[in-house]
LODREN-571505 format. One record per residue: z, x, y of N, C-alpha, C in turn; residue number from 1; residue in one letter. Coordinates in steps of 0.05 Angstrom, whole numbers. Layout:
    nzz    nxx    nyy   cazz   caxx   cayy    czz    cxx    cyy pos code
      Z      X      Y      Z      X      Y      Z      X      Y NUM    A
...
REM end
This chain:
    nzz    nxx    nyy   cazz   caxx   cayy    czz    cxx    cyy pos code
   -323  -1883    469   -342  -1906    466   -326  -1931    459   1    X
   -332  -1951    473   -324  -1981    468   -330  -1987    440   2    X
   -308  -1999    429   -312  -2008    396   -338  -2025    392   3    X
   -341  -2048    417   -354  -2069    425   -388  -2056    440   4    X
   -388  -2029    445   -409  -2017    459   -440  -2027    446   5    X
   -451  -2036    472   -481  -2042    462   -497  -2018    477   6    X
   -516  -2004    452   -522  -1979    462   -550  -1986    467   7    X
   -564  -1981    492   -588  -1992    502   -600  -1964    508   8    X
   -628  -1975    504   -649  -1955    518   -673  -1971    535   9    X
   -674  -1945    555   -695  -1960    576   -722  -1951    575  10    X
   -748  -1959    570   -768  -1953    578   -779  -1953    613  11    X
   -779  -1930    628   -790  -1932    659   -768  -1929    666  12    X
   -760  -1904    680   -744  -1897    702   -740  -1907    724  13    X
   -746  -1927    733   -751  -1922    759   -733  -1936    772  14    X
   -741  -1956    801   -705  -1963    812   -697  -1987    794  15    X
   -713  -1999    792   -697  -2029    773   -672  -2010    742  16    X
   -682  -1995    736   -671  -1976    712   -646  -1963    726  17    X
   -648  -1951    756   -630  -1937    772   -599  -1963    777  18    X
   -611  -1981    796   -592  -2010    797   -582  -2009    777  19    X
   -593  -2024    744   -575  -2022    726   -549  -2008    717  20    X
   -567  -1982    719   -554  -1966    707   -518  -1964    731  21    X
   -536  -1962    747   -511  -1957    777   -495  -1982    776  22    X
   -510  -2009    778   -489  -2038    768   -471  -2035    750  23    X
   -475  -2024    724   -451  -2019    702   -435  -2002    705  24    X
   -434  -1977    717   -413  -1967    730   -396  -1974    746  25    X
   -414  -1989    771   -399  -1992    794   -377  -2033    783  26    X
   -387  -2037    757   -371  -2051    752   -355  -2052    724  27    X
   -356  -2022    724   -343  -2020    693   -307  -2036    694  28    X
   -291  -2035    710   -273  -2040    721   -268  -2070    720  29    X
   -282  -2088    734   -273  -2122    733   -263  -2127    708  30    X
   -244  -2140    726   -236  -2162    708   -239  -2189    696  31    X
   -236  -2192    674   -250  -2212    659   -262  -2240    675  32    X
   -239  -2255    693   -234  -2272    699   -246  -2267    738  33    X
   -258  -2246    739   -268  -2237    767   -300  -2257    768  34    X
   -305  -2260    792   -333  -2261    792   -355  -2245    811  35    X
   -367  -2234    791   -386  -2221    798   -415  -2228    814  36    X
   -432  -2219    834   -451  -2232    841   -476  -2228    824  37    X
   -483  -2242    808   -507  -2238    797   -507  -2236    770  38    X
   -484  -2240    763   -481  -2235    725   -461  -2278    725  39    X
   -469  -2281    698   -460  -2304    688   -438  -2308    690  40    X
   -419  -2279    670   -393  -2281    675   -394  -2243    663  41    X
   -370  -2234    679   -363  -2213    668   -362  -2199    635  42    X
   -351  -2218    631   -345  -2216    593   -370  -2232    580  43    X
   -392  -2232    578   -412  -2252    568   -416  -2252    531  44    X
   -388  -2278    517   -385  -2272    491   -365  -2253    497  45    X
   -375  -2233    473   -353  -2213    465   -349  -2191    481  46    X
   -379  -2186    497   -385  -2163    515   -380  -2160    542  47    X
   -367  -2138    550   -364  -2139    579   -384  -2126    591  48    X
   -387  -2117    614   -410  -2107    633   -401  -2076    624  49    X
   -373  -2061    625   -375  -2035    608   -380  -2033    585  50    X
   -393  -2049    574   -397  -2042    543   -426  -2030    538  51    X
   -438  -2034    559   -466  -2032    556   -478  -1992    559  52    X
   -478  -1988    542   -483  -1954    545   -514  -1941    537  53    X
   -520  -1933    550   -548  -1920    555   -543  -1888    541  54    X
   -564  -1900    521   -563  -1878    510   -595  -1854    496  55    X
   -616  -1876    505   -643  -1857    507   -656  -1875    531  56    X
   -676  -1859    538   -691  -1862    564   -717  -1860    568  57    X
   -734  -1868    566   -772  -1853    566   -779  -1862    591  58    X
   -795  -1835    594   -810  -1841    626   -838  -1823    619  59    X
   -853  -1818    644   -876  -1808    631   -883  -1785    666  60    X
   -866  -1783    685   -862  -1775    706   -844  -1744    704  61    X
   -865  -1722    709   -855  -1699    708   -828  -1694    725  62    X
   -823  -1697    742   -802  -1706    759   -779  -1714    741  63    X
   -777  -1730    724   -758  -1746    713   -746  -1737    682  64    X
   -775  -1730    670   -765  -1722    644   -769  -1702    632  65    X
   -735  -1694    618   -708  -1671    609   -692  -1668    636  66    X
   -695  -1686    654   -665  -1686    668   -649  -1711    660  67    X
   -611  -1704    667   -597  -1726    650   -604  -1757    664  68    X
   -597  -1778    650   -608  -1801    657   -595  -1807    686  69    X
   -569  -1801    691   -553  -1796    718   -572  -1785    739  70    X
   -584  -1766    744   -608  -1753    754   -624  -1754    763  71    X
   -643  -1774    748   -665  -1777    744   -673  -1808    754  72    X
   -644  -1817    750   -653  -1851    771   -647  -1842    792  73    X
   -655  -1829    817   -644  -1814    844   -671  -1798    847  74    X
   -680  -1788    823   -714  -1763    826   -740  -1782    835  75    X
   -760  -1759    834   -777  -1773    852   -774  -1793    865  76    X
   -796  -1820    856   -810  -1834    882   -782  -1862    881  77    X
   -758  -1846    863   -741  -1873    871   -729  -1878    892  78    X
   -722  -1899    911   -713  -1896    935   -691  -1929    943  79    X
   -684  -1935    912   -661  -1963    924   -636  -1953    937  80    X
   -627  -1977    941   -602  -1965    953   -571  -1954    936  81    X
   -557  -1946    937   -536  -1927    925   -514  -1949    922  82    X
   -514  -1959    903   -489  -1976    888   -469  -1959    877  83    X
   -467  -1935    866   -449  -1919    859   -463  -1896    846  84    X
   -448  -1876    850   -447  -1849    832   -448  -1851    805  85    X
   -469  -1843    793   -460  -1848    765   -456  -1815    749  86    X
   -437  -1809    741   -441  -1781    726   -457  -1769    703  87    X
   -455  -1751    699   -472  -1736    679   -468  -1749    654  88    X
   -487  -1767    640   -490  -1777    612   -489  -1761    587  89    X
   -504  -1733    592   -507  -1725    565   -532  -1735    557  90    X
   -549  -1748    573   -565  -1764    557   -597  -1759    576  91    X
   -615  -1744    568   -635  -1726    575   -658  -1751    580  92    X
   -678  -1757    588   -703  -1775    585   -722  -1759    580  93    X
   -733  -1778    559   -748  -1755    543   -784  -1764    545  94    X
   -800  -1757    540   -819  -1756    547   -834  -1786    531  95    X
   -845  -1807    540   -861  -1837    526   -879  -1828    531  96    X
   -897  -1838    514   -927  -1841    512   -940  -1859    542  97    X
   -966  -1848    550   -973  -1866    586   -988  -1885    571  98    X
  -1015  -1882    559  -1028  -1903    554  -1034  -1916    578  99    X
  -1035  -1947    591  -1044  -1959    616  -1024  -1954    620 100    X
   -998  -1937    629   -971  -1947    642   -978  -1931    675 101    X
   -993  -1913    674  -1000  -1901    700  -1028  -1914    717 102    X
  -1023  -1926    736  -1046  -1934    751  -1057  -1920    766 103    X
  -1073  -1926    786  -1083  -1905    800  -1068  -1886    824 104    X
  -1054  -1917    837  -1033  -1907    859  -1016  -1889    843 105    X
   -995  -1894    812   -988  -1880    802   -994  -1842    804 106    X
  -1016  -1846    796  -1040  -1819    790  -1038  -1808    819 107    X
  -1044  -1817    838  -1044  -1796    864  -1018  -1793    876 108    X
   -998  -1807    869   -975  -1807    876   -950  -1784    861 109    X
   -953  -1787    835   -928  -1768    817   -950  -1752    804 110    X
   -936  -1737    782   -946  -1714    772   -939  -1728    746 111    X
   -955  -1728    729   -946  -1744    695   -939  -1709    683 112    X
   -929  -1721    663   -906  -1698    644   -931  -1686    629 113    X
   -931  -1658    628   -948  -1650    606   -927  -1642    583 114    X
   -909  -1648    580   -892  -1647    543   -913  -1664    532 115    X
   -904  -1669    501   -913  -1687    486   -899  -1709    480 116    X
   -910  -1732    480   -892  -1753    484   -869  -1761    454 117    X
   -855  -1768    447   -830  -1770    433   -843  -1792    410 118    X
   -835  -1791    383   -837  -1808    358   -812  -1837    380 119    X
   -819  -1850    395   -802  -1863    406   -782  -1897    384 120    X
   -803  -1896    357   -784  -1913    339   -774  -1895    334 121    X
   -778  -1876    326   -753  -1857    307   -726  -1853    328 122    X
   -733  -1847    346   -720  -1840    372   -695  -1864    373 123    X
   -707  -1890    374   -696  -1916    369   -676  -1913    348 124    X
   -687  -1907    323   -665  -1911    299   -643  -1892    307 125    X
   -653  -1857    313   -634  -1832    311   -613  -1837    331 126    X
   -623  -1855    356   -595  -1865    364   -582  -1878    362 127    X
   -590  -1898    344   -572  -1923    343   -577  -1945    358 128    X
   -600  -1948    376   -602  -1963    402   -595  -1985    387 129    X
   -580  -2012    405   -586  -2046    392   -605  -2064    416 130    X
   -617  -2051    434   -624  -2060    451   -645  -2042    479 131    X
   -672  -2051    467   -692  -2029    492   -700  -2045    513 132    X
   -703  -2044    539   -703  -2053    563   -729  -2034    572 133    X
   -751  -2062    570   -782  -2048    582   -789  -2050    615 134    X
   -782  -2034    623   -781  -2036    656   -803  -2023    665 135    X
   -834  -2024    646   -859  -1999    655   -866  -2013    679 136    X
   -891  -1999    693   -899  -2010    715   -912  -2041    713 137    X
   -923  -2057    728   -938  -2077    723   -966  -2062    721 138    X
   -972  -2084    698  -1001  -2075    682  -1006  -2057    660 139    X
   -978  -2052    652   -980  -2029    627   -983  -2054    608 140    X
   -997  -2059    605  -1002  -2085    582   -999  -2067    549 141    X
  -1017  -2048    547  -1008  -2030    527   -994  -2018    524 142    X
   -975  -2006    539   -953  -1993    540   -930  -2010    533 143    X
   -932  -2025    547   -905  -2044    539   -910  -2057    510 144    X
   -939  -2067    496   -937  -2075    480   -933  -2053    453 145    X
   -935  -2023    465   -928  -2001    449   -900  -2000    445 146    X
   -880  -1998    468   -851  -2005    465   -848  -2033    447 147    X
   -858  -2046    445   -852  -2082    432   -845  -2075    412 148    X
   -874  -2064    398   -880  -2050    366   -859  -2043    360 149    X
   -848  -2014    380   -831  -1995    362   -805  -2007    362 150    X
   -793  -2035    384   -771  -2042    373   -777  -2056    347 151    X
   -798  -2065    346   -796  -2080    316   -799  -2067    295 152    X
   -805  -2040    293   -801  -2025    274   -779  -2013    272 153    X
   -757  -2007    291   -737  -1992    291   -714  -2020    293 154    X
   -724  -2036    291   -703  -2066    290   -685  -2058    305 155    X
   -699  -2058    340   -680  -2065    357   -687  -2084    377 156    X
   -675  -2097    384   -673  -2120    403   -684  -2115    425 157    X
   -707  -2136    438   -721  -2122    470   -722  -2148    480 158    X
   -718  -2134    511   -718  -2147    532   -745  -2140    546 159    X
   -762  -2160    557   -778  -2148    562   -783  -2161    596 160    X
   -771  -2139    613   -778  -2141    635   -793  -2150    660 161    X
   -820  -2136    645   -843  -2136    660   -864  -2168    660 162    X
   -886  -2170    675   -904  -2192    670   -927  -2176    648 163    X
   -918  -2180    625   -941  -2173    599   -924  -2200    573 164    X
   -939  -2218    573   -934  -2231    550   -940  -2230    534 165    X
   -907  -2227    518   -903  -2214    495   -887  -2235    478 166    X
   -862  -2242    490   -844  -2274    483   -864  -2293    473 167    X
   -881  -2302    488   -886  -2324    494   -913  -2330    475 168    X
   -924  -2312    464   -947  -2308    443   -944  -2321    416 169    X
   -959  -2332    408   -951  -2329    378   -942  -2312    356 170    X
   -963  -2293    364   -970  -2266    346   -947  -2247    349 171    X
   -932  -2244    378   -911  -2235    373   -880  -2241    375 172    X
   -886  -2266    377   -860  -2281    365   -853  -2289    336 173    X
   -893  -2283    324   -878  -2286    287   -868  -2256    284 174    X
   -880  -2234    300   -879  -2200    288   -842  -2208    292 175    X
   -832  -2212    314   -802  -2202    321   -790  -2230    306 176    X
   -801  -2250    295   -788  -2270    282   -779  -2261    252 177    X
   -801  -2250    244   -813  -2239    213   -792  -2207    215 178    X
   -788  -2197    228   -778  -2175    227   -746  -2176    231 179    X
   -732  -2200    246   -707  -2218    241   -702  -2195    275 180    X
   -714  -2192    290   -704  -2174    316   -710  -2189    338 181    X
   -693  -2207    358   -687  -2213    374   -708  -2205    409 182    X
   -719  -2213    413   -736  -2211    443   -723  -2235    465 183    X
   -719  -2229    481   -717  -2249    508   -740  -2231    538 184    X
   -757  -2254    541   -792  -2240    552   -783  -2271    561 185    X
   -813  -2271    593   -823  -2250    598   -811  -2243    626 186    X
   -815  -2224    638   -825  -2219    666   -795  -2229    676 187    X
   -771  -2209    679   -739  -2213    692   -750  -2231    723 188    X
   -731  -2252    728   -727  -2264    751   -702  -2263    771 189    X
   -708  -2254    792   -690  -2243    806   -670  -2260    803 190    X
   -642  -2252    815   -612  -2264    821   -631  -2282    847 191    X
   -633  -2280    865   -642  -2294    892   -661  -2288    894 192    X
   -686  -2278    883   -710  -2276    897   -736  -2293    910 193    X
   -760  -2290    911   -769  -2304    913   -785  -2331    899 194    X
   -782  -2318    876   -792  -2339    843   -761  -2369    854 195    X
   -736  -2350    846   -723  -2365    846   -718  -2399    866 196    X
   -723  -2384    888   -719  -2391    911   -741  -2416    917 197    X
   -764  -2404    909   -792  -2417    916   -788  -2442    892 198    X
   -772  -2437    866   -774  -2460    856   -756  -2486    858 199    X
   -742  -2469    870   -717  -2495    874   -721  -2510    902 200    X
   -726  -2492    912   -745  -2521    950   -767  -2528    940 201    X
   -791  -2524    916   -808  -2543    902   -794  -2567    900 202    X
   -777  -2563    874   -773  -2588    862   -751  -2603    879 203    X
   -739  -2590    904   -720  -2607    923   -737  -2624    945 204    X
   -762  -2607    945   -784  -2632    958   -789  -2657    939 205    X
   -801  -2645    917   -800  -2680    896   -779  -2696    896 206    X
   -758  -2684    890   -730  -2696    884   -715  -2711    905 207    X
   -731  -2705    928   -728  -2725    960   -749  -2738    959 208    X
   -767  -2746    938   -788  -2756    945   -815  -2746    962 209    X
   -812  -2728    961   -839  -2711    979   -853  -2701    970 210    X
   -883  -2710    972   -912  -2696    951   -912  -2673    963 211    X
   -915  -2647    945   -914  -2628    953   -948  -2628    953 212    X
   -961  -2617    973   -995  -2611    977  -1000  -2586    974 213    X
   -991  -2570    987   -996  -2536    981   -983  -2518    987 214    X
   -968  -2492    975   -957  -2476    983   -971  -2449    976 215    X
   -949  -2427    990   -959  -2403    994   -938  -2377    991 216    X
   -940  -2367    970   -908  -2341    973   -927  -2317    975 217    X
   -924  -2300    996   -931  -2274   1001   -916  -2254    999 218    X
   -908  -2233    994   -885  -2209    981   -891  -2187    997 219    X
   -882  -2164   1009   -888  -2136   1010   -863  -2125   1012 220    X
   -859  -2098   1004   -848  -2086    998   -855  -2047   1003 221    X
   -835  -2031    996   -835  -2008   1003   -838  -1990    975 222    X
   -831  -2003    952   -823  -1984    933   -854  -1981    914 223    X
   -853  -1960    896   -869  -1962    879   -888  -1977    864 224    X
   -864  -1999    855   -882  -2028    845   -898  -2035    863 225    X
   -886  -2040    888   -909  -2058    911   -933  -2027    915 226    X
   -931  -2011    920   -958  -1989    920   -978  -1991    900 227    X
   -957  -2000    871   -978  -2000    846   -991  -2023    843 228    X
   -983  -2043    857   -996  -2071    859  -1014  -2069    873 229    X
  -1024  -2058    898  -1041  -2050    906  -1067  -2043    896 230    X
  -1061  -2040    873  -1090  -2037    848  -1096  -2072    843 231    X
  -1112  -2075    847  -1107  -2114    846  -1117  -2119    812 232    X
  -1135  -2097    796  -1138  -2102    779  -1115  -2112    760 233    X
  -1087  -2090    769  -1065  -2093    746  -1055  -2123    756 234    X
  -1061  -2138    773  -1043  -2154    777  -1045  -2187    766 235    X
  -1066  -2185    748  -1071  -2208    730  -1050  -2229    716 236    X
  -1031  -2217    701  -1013  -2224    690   -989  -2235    703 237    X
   -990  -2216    738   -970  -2215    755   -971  -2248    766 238    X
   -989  -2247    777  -1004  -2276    794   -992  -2300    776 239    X
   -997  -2294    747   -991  -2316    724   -967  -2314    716 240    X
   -958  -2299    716   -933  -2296    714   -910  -2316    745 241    X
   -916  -2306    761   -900  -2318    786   -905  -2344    794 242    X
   -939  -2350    792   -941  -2382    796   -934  -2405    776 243    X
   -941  -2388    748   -931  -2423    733   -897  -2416    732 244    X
   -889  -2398    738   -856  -2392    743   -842  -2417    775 245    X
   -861  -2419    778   -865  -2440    813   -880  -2478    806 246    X
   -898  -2466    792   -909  -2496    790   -894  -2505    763 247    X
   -888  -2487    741   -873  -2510    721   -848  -2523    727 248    X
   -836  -2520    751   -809  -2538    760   -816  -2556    778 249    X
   -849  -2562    785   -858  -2584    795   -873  -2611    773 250    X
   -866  -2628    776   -875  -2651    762   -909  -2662    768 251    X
   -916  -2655    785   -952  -2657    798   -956  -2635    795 252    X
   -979  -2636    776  -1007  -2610    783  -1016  -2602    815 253    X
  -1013  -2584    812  -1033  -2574    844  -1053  -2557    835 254    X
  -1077  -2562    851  -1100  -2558    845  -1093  -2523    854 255    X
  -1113  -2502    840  -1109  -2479    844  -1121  -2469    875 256    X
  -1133  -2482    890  -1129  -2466    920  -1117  -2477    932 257    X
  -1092  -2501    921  -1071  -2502    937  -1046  -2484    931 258    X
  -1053  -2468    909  -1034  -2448    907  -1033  -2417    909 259    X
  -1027  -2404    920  -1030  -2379    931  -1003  -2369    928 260    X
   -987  -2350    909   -968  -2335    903   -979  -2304    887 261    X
   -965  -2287    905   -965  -2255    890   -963  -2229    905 262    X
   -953  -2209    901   -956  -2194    922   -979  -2181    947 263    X
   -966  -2176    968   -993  -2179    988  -1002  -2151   1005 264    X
   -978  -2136   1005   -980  -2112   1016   -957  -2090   1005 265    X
   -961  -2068   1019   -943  -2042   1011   -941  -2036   1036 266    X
   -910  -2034   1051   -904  -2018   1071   -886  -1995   1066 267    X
   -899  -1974   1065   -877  -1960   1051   -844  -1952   1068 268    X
   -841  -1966   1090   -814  -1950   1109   -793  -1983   1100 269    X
   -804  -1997   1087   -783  -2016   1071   -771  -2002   1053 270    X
   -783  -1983   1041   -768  -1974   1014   -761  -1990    991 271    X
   -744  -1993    971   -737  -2014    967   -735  -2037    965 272    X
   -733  -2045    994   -729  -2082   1001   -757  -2090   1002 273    X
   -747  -2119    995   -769  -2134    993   -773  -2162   1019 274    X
   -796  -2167   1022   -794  -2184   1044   -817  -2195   1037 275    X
   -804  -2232   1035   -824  -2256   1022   -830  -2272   1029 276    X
   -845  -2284   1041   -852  -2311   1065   -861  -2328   1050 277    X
   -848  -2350   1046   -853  -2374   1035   -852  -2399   1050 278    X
   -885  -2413   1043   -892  -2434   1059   -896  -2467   1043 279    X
   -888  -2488   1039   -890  -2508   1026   -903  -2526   1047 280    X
   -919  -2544   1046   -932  -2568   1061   -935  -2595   1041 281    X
   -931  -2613   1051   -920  -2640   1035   -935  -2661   1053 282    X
   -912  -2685   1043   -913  -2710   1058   -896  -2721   1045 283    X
   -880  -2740   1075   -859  -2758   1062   -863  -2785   1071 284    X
   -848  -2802   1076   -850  -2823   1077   -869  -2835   1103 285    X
   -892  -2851   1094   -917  -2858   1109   -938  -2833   1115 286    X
   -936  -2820   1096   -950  -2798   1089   -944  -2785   1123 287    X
   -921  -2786   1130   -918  -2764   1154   -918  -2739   1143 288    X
   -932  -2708   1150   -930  -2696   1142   -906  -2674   1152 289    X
   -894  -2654   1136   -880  -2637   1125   -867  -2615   1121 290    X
   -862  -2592   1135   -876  -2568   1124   -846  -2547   1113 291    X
   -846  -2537   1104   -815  -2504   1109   -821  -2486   1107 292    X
   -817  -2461   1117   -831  -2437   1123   -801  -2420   1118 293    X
   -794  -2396   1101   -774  -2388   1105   -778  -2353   1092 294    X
   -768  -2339   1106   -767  -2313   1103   -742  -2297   1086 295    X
   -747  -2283   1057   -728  -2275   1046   -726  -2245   1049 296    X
   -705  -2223   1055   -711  -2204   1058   -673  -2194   1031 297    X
   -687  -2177   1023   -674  -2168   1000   -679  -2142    980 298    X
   -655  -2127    990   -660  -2097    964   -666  -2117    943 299    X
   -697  -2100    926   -708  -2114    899   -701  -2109    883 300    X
   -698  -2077    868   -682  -2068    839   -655  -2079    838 301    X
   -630  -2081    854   -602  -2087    853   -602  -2124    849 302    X
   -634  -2136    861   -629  -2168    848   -643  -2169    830 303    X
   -649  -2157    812   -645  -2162    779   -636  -2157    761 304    X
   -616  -2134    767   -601  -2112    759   -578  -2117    741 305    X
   -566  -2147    751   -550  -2164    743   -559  -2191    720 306    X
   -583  -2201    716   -602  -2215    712   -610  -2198    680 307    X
   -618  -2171    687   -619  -2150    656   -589  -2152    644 308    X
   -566  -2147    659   -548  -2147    641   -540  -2169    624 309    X
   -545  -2193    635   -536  -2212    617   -560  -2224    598 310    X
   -582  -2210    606   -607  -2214    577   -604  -2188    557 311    X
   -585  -2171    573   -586  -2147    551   -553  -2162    535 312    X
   -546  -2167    538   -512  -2181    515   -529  -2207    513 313    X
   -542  -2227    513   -556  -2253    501   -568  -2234    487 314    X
   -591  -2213    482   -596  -2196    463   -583  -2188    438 315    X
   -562  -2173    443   -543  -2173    424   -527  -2190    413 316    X
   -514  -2202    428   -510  -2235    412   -529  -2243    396 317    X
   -563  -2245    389   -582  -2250    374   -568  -2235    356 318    X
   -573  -2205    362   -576  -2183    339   -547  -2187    323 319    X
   -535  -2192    331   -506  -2195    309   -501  -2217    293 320    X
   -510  -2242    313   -526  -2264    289   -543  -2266    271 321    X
   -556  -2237    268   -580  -2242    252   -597  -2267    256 322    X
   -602  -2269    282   -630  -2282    300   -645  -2265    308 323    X
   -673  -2278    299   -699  -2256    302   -719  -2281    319 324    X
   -738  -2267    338   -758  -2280    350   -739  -2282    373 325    X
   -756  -2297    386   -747  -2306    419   -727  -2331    426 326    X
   -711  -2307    440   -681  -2322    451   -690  -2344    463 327    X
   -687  -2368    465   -703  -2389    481   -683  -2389    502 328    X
   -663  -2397    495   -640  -2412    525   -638  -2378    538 329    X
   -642  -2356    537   -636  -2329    554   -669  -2333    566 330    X
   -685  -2338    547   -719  -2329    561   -725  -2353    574 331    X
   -708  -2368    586   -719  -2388    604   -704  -2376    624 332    X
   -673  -2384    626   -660  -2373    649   -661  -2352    658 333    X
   -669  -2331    646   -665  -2298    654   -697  -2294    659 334    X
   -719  -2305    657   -736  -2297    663   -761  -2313    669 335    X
   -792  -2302    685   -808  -2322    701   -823  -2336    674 336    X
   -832  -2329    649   -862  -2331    636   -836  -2337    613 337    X
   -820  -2355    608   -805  -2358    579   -827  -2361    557 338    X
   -822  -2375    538   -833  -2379    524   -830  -2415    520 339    X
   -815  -2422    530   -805  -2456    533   -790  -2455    567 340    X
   -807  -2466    579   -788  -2469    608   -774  -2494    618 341    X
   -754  -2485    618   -735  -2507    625   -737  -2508    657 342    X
   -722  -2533    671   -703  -2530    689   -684  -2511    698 343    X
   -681  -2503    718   -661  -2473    717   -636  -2492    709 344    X
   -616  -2506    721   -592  -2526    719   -588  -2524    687 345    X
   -613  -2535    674   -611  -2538    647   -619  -2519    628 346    X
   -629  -2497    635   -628  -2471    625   -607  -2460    626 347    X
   -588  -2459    645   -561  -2445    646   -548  -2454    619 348    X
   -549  -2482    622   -532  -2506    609   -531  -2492    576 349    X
   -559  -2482    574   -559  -2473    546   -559  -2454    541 350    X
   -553  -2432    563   -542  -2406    551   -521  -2412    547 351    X
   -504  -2421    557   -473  -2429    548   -472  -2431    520 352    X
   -484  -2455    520   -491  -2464    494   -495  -2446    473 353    X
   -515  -2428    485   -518  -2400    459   -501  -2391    458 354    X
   -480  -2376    482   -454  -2357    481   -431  -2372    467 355    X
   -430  -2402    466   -415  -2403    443   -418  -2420    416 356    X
   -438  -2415    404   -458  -2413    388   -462  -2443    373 357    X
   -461  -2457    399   -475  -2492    390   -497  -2485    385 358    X
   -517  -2474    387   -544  -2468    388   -553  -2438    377 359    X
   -575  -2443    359   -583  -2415    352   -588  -2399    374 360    X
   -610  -2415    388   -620  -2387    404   -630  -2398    431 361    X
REM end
């Protein structure tokens, strides 16, 4: 084990948990001074991309759990693509509590675990974790806010993946403020995806001068997440999560049926990849009108994969500072729903800033 090792645990197996896990292998190796696609910098602070070691796991999918964590991102309904071999951990996934984390598509799809689910703070302390990574499905609103709890009882540092706001609250920004344990929420934003993407030809229409009138981002996909979206109930948070992630880097309000962003279908022979059609309509000068239409097609777990690793070391960097509450300069740039949203340009600007510690947080 790395002297410097940050020992993480993941809530949700599934491929975004698989990428990771396969990203830190397949870059245990670089060199400091290398650049990587999708991470800040190799060495972020003190930590490199091998430092990061997985060392508990909860899932709630019979399929997955008491096989090693190596295993089990490859079992059932996972299907990204193969960034590297990862070997046998030693390190078993052990049975979480479901609560809302299973939807319905979930339910006809896998087989849930009949074990009993794991004291998962204690679980937290007995390993030592400094860092849990909530990757449940969208719409486990209780589930994820059950993981929140138990890092703040087991005072470890969370990242919180998913669209459930948790950062961005009051109530649980004083619990993880008051408890001195570090959160960077909400809802991870891809390396290139379509949040990303969709916000930066927003504000390059204003920034040329062009009223933006109405746009439109549509998503489908092959993997799990896009099947479980398919429940439209869970996708409340999702919708809100992606659009003010789109309209807060615009300077004009747009009225809400000029905006239309969220996922739209499930094909399941994508697998994996994701495919996003994004439409903007404007006006520029003499109100001529406008339009860009552009198609993103992209494996989804492997572009965020890179995006977790550097909110999981801004994590730890909190935790060794003894900074508690929400990372602001990591929960803007690393994710859709911060808790203060910046500019991306100027969000970077101040993780720097955090990594070398002009700035608390």
């Amino acid at each position: 084990m790395s002297l410097s090792a940050i020992r993480v645990a993941i809530a949700g197996l599934g491929n975004c948990a698989s990428s990771l896990i396969q990203g830190v292998h397949y870059y245990r190796d670089a060199a400091d001074s290398d650049v990587v696609p999708g991470l800040m910098h190799v060495r972020f602070g003190d930590y490199h991309v091998s430092d990061l070691e997985f060392v508990a796991a909860f899932d709630v999918d019979q399929a997955k759990v008491g096989l090693d964590i190596a295993e089990a991102i490859t079992a059932s309904e996972n299907n990204t693509i193969t960034l590297a071999e990862v070997p046998v951990t030693g390190v078993q996934v052990q049975r979480g509590p479901t609560l809302d984390g299973l939807g319905r598509y979930y339910r006809e799809t896998i087989t849930e675990s009949v074990a009993d689910p794991v004291d998962v703070a204690q679980v937290l302390r007995d390993r030592e974790v400094d860092v849990l990574v909530s990757y449940l499905p969208v719409g486990s609103e209780e589930a994820d806010k059950f993981y929140a709890q138990a890092a703040v009882d087991a005072k470890v540092a969370f990242v919180n993946a998913l669209p459930v706001f948790i950062a961005g609250t009051e109530e649980w920004s004083q619990k993880f403020t008051e408890a001195g344990v570090p959160i960077v929420g909400d809802d991870i934003k891809s390396q290139i995806g379509a949040t990303i993407t969709h916000r930066t030809m927003a504000a390059l229409f204003e920034a040329r001068g062009v009223t933006v009138d109405r746009t439109y981002q549509l998503n489908v996909g092959g993997n799990m997440d896009f099947k479980n979206m398919l429940e439209r109930e869970r996708l409340e948070s999702k919708k809100i999560s992606k659009t003010q992630a789109v309209t807060s880097n615009l300077d004009t309000e747009l009225e809400d049926r000029n905006v239309h962003i969220g996922p739209s279908d499930y094909v399941q022979w994508l697998d994996d990849r994701k495919w996003a059609f994004v439409r903007l309509e404007g006006r520029n000068f003499g109100d001529a009108p406008v339009s860009l239409e552009y198609k993103l097609e992209v494996w989804d777990s492997p572009n965020s994969a890179g995006v977790i690793i550097d909110a999981v070391r801004a994590a730890k960097i909190a935790l060794d500072r003894g900074i508690g509450g929400p990372i602001l300069s990591a929960s803007s740039y690393f994710m859709k729903s911060p808790p203060v949203q910046h500019r991306d340009e100027h969000a970077r600007e101040l993780v720097e800033a955090f990594i070398r510690g002009e700035i608390e947080r």
